[in-house]
N, C-alpha and C positions, 0 to 999 in steps of 0.2 A: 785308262786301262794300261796297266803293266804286261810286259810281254811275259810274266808269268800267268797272265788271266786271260790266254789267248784261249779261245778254242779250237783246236787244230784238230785237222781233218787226213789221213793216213789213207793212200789207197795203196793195197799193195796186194796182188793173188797169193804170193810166196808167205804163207807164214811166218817162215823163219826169218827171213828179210826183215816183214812187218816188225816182228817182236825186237830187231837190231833195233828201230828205230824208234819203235816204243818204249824201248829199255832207254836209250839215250834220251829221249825227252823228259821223261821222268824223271833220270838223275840229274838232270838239268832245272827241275823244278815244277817239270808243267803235269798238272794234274787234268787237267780237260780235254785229254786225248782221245777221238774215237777212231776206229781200224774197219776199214772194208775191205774183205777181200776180192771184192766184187766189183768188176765195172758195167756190167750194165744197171740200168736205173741210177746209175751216182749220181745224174741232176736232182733227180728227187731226192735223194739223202741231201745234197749239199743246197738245196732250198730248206728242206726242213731243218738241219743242223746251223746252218748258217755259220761258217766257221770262218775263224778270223786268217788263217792258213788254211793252205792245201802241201800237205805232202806226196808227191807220186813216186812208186816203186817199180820201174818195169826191167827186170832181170832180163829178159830177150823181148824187146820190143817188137812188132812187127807192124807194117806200116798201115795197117786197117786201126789198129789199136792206138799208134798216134795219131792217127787224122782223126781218130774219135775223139779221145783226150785233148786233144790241139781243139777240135770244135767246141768242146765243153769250158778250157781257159779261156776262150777268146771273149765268152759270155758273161766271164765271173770276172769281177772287179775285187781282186782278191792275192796278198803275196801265194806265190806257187813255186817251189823247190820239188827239183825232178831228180830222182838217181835212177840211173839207167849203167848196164852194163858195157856195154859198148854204143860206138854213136854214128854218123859218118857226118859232113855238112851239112847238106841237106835239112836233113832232124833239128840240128841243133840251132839253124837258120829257121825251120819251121815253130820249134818252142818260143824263140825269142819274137816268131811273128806274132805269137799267139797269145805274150801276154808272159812267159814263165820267167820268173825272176832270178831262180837259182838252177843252172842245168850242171847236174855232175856226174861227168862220165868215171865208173868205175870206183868210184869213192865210199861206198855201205860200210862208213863202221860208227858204231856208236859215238864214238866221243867227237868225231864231226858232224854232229846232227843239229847241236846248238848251235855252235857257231854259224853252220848254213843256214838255218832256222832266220836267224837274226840278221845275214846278212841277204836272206830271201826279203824280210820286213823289211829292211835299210833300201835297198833298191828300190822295192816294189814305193814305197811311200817316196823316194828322189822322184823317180820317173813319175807320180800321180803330182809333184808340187812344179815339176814341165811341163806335162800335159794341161796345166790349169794356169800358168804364167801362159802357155802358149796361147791358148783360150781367151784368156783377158787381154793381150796384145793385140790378138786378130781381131776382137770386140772393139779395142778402141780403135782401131786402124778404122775397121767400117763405120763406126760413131763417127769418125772426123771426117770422113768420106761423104758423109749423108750431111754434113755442116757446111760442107763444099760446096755439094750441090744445092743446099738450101741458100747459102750465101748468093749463088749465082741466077737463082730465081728471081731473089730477089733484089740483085741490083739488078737482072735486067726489066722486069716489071715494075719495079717503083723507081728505076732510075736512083738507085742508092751507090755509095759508094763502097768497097770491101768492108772497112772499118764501122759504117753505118749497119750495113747490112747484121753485119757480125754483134754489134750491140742491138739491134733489133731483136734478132731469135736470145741472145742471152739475156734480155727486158726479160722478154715474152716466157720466158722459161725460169726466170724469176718470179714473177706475176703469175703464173699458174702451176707454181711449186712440181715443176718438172723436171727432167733434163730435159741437155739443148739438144741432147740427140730426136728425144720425141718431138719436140716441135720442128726441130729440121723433118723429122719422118711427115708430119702433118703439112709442111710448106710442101716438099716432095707429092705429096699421095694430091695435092689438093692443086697442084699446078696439073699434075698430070691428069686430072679431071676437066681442069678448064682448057686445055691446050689442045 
């Protein structure tokens, strides 16, 4: 998918605002734009649209309407570009807890629409290939953990040695076209049955 074959998602009450930013996407290329000027029910629009962005527009924010919107990114696995009019810490600490990739204070004009667009994508997809290096890290960290303990089962019940032990479960996990984690998992669940 080309980031001109996004389907982007615009929320924004202000018409006028909306159509800045409708106008800039378009001359930017993107034809699958839709506009709501409406925040309540936007779950249900943004289940049934399922759109590859979200743009948010809040001219005067007020803090019912971010903890609403804040509660709706947290759930969407989704790049999010916010313009807002003014901001304090707080918010802008709240956005970034909640998921929003691009937050820009005081910025609404069309020809930074693309740019942010893009650089809302460019974050949003770094931060998802961390969150999934971080994921696969802490998977193996527990996988070698659970190898540990299976190693230590098993020298001390069959009186094996590290290096013994250790080509035991990687046989074993050979032989029954496994990982060694699972069979570490099965020594584990199966001592702590007998013990």
């Amino acid at each position: 998918m080309t980031h001109l074959d996004l389907t982007i998602l615009v929320i924004d009450e202000n018409a006028i605002r909306a159509s800045i930013i409708e106008e800039g996407l378009r001359e930017a290329g993107h034809t699958r734009v839709t506009v709501v000027h409406e925040v309540n029910g936007i779950a249900r629009i943004i289940e049934t649209l399922m759109p590859d962005v979200i743009i948010i527009d809040i001219e005067n924010p007020n803090r019912d309407m971010m903890e609403h919107l804040f509660q709706l990114t947290r759930t969407v696995s989704r790049p999010i570009a916010m313009f807002v009019d003014r901001s304090d810490t707080a918010s802008i600490e709240a956005a970034v807890d909640a998921g929003v990739s691009a937050y820009i204070v005081d910025g609404l004009k069309k020809e930074r629409v693309k740019p942010i667009l893009d650089m809302a994508v460019s974050r949003f997809n770094a931060f998802n290939r961390l969150r999934r290096e971080l994921a696969d890290a802490r998977s193996a960290l527990e996988e070698r953990k659970l190898v540990e303990r299976a190693k230590g089962i098993l020298m001390k019940m069959r009186g094996l040695s590290e290096e013994e032990a250790f080509a035991l479960l990687r046989q074993t996990a050979m032989n029954e076209k496994k990982k060694m984690s699972e069979i570490a998992q099965s020594v584990v669940t199966a001592a702590g049955l007998l013990m």
